[in-house]
C-alpha atoms as one frame of an Amber mdcrd trajectory, in Angstrom:
protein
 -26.710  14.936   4.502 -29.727  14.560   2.207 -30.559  13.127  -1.069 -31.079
  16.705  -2.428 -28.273  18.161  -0.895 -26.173  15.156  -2.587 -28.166  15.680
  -5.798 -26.943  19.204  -6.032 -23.548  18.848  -5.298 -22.823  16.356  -7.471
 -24.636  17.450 -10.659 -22.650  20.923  -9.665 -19.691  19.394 -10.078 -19.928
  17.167 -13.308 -21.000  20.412 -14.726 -18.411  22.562 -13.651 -15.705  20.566
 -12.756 -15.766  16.982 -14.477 -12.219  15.560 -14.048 -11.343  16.560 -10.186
 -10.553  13.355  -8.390 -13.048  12.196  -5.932 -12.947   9.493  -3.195 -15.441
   7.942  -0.444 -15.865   5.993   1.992 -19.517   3.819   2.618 -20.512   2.523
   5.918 -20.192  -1.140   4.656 -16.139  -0.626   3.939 -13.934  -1.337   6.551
 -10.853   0.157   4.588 -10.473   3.801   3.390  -9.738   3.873  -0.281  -6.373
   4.832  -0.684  -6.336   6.652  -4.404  -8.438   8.911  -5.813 -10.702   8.700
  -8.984 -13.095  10.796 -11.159 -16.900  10.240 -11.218 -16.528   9.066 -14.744
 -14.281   6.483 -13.562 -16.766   5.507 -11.126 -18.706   2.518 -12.642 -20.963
   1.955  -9.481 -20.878   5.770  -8.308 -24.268   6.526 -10.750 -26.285   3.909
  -8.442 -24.667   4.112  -5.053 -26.925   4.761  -2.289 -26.410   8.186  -1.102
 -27.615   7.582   2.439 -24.715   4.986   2.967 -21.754   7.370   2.286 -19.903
   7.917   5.725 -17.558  10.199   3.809 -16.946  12.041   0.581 -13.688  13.727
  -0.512 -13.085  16.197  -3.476  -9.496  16.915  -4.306  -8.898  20.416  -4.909
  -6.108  19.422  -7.744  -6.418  17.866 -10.964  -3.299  16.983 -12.206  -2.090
  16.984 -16.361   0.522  15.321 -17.522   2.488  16.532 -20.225   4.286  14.045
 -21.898   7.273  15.453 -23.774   8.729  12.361 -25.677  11.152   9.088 -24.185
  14.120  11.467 -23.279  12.970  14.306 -21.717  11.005  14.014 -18.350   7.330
  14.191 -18.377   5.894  18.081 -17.233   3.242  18.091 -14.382   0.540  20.416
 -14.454  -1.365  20.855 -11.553  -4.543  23.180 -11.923  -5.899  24.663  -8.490
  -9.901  23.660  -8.114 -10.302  25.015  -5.014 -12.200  28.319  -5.054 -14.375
  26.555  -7.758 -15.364  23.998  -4.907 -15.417  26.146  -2.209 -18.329  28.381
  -4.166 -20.283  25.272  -5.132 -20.073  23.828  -1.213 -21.463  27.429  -0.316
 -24.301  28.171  -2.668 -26.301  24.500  -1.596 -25.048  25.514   2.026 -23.061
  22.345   1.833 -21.234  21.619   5.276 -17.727  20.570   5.092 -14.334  20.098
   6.495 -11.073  21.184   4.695  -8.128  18.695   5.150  -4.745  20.664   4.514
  -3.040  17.331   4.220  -4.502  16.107   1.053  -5.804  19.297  -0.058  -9.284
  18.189   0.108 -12.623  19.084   1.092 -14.387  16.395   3.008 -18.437  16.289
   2.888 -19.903  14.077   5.623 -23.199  11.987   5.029 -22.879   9.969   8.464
 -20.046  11.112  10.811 -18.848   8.165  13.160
């Protein structure tokens, strides 16, 4: 994928949708990360080479927790991103896959 392609979809979505969880994979790992973050929580994502992402996952879930006091279990919240992706992927023509397991859309910059 291309640096403008990239560009797009990822000022799309810290304008639309700031807090869904992200994760990727560069060519230089050897491991797949195994949690997702946010791009705020990304110290190193605002000067990461674009062209050396083999992979790049968007959650379609963000998940509040509602904490209700020490006695009484904490309520989870899950809010449904997907469509909100799924419009942003088509309007830059954004190719993707759609992994059912994780609920995720995955964005390939170099496919092995």
């Amino acid at each position: 994928m291309n640096n403008t392609k990239w560009k797009e979809l990822i000022s799309a979505i810290k304008e639309k949708i700031p807090n869904i969880p992200i994760k990727y994979k560069t060519l230089f790992e050897e491991k797949t990360p195994a949690y997702y973050w946010t791009m705020a929580g990304d110290e190193h994502f605002e000067y990461l080479n674009m062209t050396s992402v083999e992979w790049f996952k968007i959650s379609c879930e963000i998940k509040e927790i509602k904490n209700r006091g020490r006695l009484i279990e904490d309520k989870f919240i899950i809010h449904d991103k997907k469509a909100e992706i799924y419009k942003i992927l088509e309007k830059f023509y954004i190719p993707f896959e759609y992994d059912e397991i994780e609920n995720a859309f995955i964005i390939y910059g170099y496919k092995s």
